[in-house]
N, C-alpha and C positions, 0 to 999 in steps of 0.2 A: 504494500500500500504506500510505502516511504517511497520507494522507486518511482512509480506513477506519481506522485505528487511532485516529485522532482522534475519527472520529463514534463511534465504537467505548465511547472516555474519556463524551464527554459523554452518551450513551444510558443509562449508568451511571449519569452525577451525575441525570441524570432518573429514572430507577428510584430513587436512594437519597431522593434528595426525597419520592416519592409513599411510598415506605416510610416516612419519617418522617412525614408528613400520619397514614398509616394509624395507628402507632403512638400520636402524639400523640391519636386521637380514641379511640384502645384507651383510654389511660391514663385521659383524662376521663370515658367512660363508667365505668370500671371504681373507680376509687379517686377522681379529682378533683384528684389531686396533681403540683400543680404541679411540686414538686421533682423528681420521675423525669422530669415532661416536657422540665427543663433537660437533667437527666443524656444523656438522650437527644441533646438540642440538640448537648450537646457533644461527645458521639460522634459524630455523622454533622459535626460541621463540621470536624473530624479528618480523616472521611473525604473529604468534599469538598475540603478541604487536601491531600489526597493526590493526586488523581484531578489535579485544579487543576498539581500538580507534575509527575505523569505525560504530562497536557496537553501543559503548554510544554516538559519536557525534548526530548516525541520533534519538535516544532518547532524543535529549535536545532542550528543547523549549524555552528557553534563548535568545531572538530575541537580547537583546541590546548584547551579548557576544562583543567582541572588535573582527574584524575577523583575526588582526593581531597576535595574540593570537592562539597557535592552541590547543581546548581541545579534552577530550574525555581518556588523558590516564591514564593507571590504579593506583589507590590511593596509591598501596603499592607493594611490593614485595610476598607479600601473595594472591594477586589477581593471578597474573599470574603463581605462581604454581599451583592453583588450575584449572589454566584454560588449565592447561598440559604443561607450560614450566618449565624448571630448574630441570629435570629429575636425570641429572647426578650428583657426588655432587663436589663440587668447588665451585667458585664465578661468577656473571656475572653480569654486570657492563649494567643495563637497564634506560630506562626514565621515569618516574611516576610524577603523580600530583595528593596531597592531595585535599581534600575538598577546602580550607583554603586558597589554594594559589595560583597567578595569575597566573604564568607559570609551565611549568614541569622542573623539574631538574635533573639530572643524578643520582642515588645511585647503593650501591654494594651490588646485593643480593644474601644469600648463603641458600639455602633448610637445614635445619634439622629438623630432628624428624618429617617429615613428613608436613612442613609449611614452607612458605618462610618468611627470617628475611632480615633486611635491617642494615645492618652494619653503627652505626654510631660513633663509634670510635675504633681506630685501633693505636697499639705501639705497638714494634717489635727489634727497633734496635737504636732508640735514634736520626733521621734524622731529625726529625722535633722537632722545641722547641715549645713546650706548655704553657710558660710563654708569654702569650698573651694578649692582650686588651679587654676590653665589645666588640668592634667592630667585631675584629675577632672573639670573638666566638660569636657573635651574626649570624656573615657571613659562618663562617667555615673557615678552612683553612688546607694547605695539598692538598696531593692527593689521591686519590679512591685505587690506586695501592701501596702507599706505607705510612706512617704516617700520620693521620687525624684526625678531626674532622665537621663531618656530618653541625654544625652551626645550634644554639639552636634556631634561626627559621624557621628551616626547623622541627628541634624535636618539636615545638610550631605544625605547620602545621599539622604534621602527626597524633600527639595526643589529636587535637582539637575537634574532630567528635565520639571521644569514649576511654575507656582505652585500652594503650596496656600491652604486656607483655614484660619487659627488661630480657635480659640473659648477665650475665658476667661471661665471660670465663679469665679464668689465667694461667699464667704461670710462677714458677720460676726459679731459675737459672739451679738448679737440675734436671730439667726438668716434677718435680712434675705439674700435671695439677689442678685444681679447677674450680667448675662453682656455678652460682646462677641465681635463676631466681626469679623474684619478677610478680606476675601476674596484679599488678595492676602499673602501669607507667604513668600517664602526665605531662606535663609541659605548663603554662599559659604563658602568652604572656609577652611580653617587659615591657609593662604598670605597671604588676605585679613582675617585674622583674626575668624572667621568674624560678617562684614559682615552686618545684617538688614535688608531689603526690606520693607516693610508698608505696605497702605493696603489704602481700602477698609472703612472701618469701619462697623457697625453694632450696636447692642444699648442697653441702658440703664445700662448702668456707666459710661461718660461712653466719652472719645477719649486716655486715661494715654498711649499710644505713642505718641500724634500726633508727640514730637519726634526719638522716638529710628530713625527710617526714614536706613539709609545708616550706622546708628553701626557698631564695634567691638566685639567681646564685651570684657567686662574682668573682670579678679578681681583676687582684691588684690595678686599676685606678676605681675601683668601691666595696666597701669593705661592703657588706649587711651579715657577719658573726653576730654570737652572743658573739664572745671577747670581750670586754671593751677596752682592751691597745692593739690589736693585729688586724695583717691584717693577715687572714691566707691566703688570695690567694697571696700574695706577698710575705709569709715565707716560701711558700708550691710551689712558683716558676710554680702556675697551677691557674685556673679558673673551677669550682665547688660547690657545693651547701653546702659550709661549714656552720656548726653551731660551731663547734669547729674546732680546727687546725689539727686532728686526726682522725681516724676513718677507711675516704678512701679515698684514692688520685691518681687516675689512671690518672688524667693529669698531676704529678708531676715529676719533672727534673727524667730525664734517667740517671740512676747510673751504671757503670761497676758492673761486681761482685766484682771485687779488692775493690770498693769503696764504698758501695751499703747497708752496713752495719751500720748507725752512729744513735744512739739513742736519741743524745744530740738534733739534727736538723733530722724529718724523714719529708723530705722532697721530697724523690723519691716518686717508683710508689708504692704507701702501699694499702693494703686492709688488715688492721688492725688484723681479726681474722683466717689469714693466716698467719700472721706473725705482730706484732706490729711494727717492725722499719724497718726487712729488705726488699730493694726497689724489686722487683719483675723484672721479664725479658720479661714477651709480655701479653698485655690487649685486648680486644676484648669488644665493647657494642655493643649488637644485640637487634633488636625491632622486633615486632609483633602486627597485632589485637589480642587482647586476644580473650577468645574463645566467651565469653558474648558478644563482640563486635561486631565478625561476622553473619552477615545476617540482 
């Protein structure tokens, strides 16, 4: 009876697909408009999010579950492109729950290259300050819509169950862009202060993490660097996985262009082999299951 219920779910999510196919080719003949074809998008990857929920709930046989609690939703942002949402490309802002973690949470997911990533930090314009406590960025802080950070136990969560893949995206003032992507990504729990795994690099922003793979998060009320006389999350106005005060500092104070330059203190947003001191103008950290991870 469990079986049939199931093909039951997915005979659905196929029917709502070919209904969106249908719709989308309505829209195009009839007006052109892109914008209703999103609106659309995002209703059926709701519903697909749903169906997806109803899926895994009636496969879980976890009797003590709390039923306050509602499970069943998808692990990641890579689940539900695969399962035919997030077609168009832009952001959309869905509910997931890792392995790892009691409830579901909200994250920002954006399709590239063919895989759904989960945006877990985001600079732009300098609205939010970064010079923050353990606390906050244990929790996150910011918003989905405009300066953030996702909250390194939510990145615990995600990358508990398998490695992912990090992309960081750049941007300077110039408008020159940069990206990298390191295939191997985790982050250990609070215990271990949550410890960062990385390699595996590729892109053209250079190798900035190369040293910090095995460091400590640190903030400035919690200093697990490899300094002797120095707190670099407190000189670096950021919380990150420093070993040294240098390297790469995407959570560091927003610097104008006018100001953004000083070598004495590079305490902006640096990614070192992009540029050694000067602060940068918009960061992006995206995750993924890598590919070894999926299935």
């Amino acid at each position: 009876m469990l079986t049939n219920l199931v093909i039951s779910l997915q005979q659905d999510v196929t029917l709502l697909r070919k209904e969106q196919e249908r719709q989308q080719l309505q829209i195009q003949l009839l007006t052109g408009n892109v914008t209703e074809q999103k609106d659309w998008q995002v209703k059926t990857d709701a519903n697909i999010e749903y169906l997806l929920r109803q899926n895994w709930h009636s496969n879980s046989t976890a009797a003590s579950v709390d039923p306050t609690v509602m499970a069943g939703f998808p692990t990641d942002c890579d689940v539900i492109y695969k399962a035919g949402g997030m077609k168009f490309p832009g952001t959309y802002e869905m509910n997931i729950q890792p392995a790892d973690s009691a409830s579901a949470f909200k994250v920002l997911c954006e399709p590239i290259n063919y895989s759904g990533w989960i945006v877990i930090q985001s600079r732009f314009d300098g609205s939010e300050s970064f010079r923050r406590s353990w606390i906050d960025y244990k929790k996150g802080f910011g918003t989905l819509q405009s300066e953030f950070w996702i909250g390194n136990e939510h990145i615990y969560q995600l990358t508990a169950n398998g490695d992912f893949t990090l992309r960081v995206e750049i941007e300077e003032f110039s408008g020159r862009q940069h990206w990298a992507e390191y295939s191997r990504f985790k982050v250990d729990n609070e215990t271990a202060s949550y410890a960062l795994h990385i390699d595996g690099y590729s892109g053209n922003a250079g190798n900035a993490m190369k040293l910090v793979n095995g460091q400590k998060f640190s903030t400035f009320d919690k200093d697990n660097d490899k300094e002797i006389f120095n707190n670099c999350a407190n000189q670096n106005s950021a919380g990150w996985w420093y070993k040294t005060c240098t390297t790469s500092n995407v959570n560091g104070q927003y610097l104008d262009q006018s100001t953004h330059n000083s070598f004495a203190y590079d305490h902006g947003i640096v990614w070192y082999t992009v540029h050694p001191y000067k602060s940068l103008k918009k960061t992006r950290l995206l995750i993924k299951p890598s590919a070894k991870s999926v299935g």
